[in-house]
N, C-alpha and C positions, 0 to 999 in steps of 0.2 A: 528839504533834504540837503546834506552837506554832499558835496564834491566825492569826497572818494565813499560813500555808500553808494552813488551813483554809480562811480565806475564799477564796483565788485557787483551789483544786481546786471547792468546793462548789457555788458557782454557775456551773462549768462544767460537772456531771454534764449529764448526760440528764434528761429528768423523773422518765421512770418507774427512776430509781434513785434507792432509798430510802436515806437517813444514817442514820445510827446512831453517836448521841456519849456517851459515856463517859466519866463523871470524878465527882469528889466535889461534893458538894452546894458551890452557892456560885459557883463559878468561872463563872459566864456562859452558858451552855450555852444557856440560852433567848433570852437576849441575842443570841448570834451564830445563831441560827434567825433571829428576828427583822432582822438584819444579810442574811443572804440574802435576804429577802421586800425590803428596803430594795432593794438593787444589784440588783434585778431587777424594781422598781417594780411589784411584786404584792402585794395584801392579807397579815395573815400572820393565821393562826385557832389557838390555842393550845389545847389540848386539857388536860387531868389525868389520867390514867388512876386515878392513886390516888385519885379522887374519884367516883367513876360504880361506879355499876351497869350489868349487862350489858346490860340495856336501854337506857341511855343512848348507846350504841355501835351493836350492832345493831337498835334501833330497836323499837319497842314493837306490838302484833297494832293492826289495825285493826278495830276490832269493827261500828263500822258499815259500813264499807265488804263486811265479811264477813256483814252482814244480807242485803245486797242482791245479791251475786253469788255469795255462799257460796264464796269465792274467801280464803283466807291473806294478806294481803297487812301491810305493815309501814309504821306511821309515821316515817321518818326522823327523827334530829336536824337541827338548824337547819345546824350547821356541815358535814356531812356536806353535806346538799344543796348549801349554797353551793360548797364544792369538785368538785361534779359539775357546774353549773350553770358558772361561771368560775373561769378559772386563780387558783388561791391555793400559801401557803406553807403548808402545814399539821403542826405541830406534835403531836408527840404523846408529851405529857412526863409522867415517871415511869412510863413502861413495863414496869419489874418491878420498883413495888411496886403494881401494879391486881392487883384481883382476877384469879382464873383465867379467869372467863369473859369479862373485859374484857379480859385478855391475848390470846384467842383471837379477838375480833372484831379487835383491831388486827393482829393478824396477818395476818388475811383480808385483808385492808383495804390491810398491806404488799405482800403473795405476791398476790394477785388484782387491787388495786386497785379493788376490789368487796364492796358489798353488800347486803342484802335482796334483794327481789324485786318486778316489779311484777306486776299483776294476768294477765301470759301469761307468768311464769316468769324473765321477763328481770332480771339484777341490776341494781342502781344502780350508774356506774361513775364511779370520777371522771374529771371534765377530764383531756384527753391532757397538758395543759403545767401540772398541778398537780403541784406537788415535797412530798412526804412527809418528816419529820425526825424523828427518835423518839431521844429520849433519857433513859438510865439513869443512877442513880447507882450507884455502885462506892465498897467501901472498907470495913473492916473496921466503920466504925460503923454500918453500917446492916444493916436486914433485909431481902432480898430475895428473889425471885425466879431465880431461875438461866434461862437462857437453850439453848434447844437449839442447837446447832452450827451443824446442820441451817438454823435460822433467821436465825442467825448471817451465814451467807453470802449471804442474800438484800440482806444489806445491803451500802454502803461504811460500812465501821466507823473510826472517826475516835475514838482515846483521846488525849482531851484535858489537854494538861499548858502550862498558861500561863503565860509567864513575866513577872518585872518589867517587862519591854522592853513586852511585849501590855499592861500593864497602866498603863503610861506612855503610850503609846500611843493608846490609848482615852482615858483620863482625863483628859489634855493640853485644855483649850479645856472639860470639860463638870464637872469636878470641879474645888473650891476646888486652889489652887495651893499652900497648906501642903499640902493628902493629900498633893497630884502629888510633891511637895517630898519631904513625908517617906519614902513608901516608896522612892523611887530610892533615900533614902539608905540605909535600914533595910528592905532587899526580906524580910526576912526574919520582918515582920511583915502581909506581905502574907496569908501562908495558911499559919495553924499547922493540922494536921491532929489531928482530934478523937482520934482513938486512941490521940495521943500523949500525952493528957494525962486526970486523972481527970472519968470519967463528969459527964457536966451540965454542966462548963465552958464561957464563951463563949470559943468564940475568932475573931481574925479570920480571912476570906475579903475574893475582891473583891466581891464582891454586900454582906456588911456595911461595907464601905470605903463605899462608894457610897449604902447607908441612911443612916450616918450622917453623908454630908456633905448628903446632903438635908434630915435632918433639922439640923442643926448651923443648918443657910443661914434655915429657916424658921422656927429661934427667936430668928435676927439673934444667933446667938452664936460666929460662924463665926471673925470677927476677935478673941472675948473668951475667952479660953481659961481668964481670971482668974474672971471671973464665976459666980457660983451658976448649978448645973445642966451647966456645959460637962463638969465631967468625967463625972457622972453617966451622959452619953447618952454618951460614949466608951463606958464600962465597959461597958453595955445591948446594945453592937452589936460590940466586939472586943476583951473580954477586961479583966482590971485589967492583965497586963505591958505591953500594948501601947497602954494607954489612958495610964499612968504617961510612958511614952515620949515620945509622940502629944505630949499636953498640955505638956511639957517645952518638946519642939522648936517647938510653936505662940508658949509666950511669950516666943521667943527669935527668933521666925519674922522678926519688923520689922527685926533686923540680921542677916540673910541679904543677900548679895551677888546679884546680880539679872544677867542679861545684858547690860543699857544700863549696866550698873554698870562691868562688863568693857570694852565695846566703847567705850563717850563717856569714861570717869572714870578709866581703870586708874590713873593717877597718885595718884590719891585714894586707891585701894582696894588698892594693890600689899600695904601691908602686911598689909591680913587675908586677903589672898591665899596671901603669904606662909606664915601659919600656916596655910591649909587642911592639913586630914588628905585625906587619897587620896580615900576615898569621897567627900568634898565636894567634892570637884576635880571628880570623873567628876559629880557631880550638875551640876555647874555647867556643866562642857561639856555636859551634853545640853540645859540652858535655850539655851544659846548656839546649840547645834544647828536648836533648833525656832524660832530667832529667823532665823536662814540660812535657812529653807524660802521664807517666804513677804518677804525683803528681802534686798536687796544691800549690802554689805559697801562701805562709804567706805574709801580709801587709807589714811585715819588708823585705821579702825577694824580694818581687815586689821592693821596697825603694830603695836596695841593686842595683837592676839593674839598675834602676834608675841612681844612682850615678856611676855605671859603666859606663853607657851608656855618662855620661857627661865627660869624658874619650876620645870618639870613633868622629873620625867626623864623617859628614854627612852622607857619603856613608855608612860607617860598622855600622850605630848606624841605619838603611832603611835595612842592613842584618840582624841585629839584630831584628827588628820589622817582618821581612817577615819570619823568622828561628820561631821564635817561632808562628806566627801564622801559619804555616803548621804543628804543630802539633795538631790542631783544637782542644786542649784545652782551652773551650771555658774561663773558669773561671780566668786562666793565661791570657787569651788575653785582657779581660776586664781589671783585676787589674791593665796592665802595657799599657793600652792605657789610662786611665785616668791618667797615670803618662807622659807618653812622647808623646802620642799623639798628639799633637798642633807640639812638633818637628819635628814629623815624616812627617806632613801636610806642613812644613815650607821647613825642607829639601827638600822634591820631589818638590817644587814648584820651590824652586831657581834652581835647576837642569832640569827643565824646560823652566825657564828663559835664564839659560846660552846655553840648546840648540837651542833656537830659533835667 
């Protein structure tokens, strides 16, 4: 399942149905927990299981409390209570790789929505509009836990597989614009998977994408790719193939073609146009795209596309018409379908033609 079907099903469950998300370490998982607590303006309380003892879960004996009424009764954890007390998002990540008996209190926790006990036997329960998310890693490099069936179905299980679009997506407006830049065009450095390669290797994910542009931004080495130390935290956070890459495309990053480049300048810019390769074309139509969302499209600047588009064959000139009408600005879709529309109608036809 892609990232944003995720988000549109998940904070429509019910409360009391618990997630259960699935995937290799890296890709966001807690991220998009935390993205539901968001769109539904609730605290979110993140949990570890691989970090707790059973006690940290079920709660530990009350010893004074069992002076005085010779009664059992259990000190809660903090986050626990708060989730019984007010609506929260509650996370409960690395779920099989917790111990066993920290596996079996969050189980209770899923399948009852309860725990301990107070002093007349009654459990602790959480809040009725507290949402539960429990997530596992999966994948041949790791060690885990196996999952019973049985527990299995108490969940909606959600195996997450994100793609360059989720991660263009996301990144758009909150990460440097060489990352956003680079992986559209090299998706293929988004997420090498560890098994594919020998033992101890770093490789990238988007959660290391995202480290290292934080860190990149905070040693003011974001724009200097030249500089002592830029490729070192490359390699640190994804890999030397894809830090070699990276670093490449960053010192060449200042003549990249820009959207306004497209839309005010095509005159200027027709000839490095010209020489684009495929994939930098589709790069280029997605900045164009994410510039259509939030502005409208001048007569000369629909023009502009126009004459780009006579540039692009068939295929990229049907991506270029589908990129920008997914941003259902309506007024941009009209201006550049009275310009290329009859192509657009001609195109999909001969490709119809040829596969029949």
């Amino acid at each position: 399942m892609d990232i944003k079907t995720f988000q549109t099903v998940a904070s429509s469950l019910p409360p009391d149905i618990a997630i259960l998300l699935r995937g290799p370490t890296g890709i966001g998982k807690s991220m998009l927990a935390s993205g539901v607590a968001e769109n539904l303006s609730m605290p979110f309380i993140d949990v570890r299981g691989s970090t707790m003892q059973e006690g940290d879960v079920g709660g530990y004996p009350d010893i004074e409390g069992m002076k005085e009424n010779g009664i059992m009764t259990f000190c809660m954890p903090s986050w626990f209570v708060r989730a019984c007390n007010e609506p929260v998002v509650l996370m409960l990540d690395e779920l099989n790789r917790a111990l066993p008996g920290v596996m079996q209190s969050f189980f209770q926790l899923v399948l009852d929505r309860e725990l301990g006990n107070d002093a007349n036997g009654v459990p602790y329960r959480l809040h009725p509009e507290t949402r539960v998310i429990a997530a596992i890693n999966c994948g041949n490099e790791y060690t885990v836990e196996e999952m019973d069936p049985a527990l299995l179905r108490r969940f909606w299980v959600c195996d997450l597989e994100p793609t360059k679009d989720d991660f263009i997506s996301w990144a758009t407006g909150k990460l440097a614009p060489t990352v956003v830049d680079f992986i559209a065009q090299h998706p293929e450095h988004l997420r090498v998977d560890p098994s594919s390669v020998e033992a101890g290797t770093v490789t990238p994910n988007p959660a290391s994408w995202h480290r290292l542009d934080t860190s990149l931004k905070h040693a003011g080495l974001i724009e200097t790719p030249d500089a002592g130390g830029f490729y070192a935290l490359c390699t640190g956070f994804i890999g030397t193939e894809a830090s070699i890459q990276f670093v490449d495309f960053a010192r060449n990053y200042s003549r990249q073609v820009t959207a306004e480049d497209v839309l005010d300048s095509f005159d200027d810019f027709k000839d490095k146009l010209e020489d684009m390769t495929t994939d930098r074309v589709n790069a280029l139509i997605n900045k164009v795209a994410e510039w259509c969302k939030d502005n409208d499209l001048t007569l000369n600047q629909a023009k502009n596309l126009k004459s780009w588009s006579s540039l692009m064959g068939d295929e990229v000139v049907v991506y270029l018409w589908n990129t920008i009408s997914s941003t259902q600005n309506l007024p941009n879709i009209q201006k550049l379908h009275k310009l290329i529309g009859s192509r657009i109608v001609k195109a999909v036809q001969t490709s119809r033609n040829m596969e029949k």
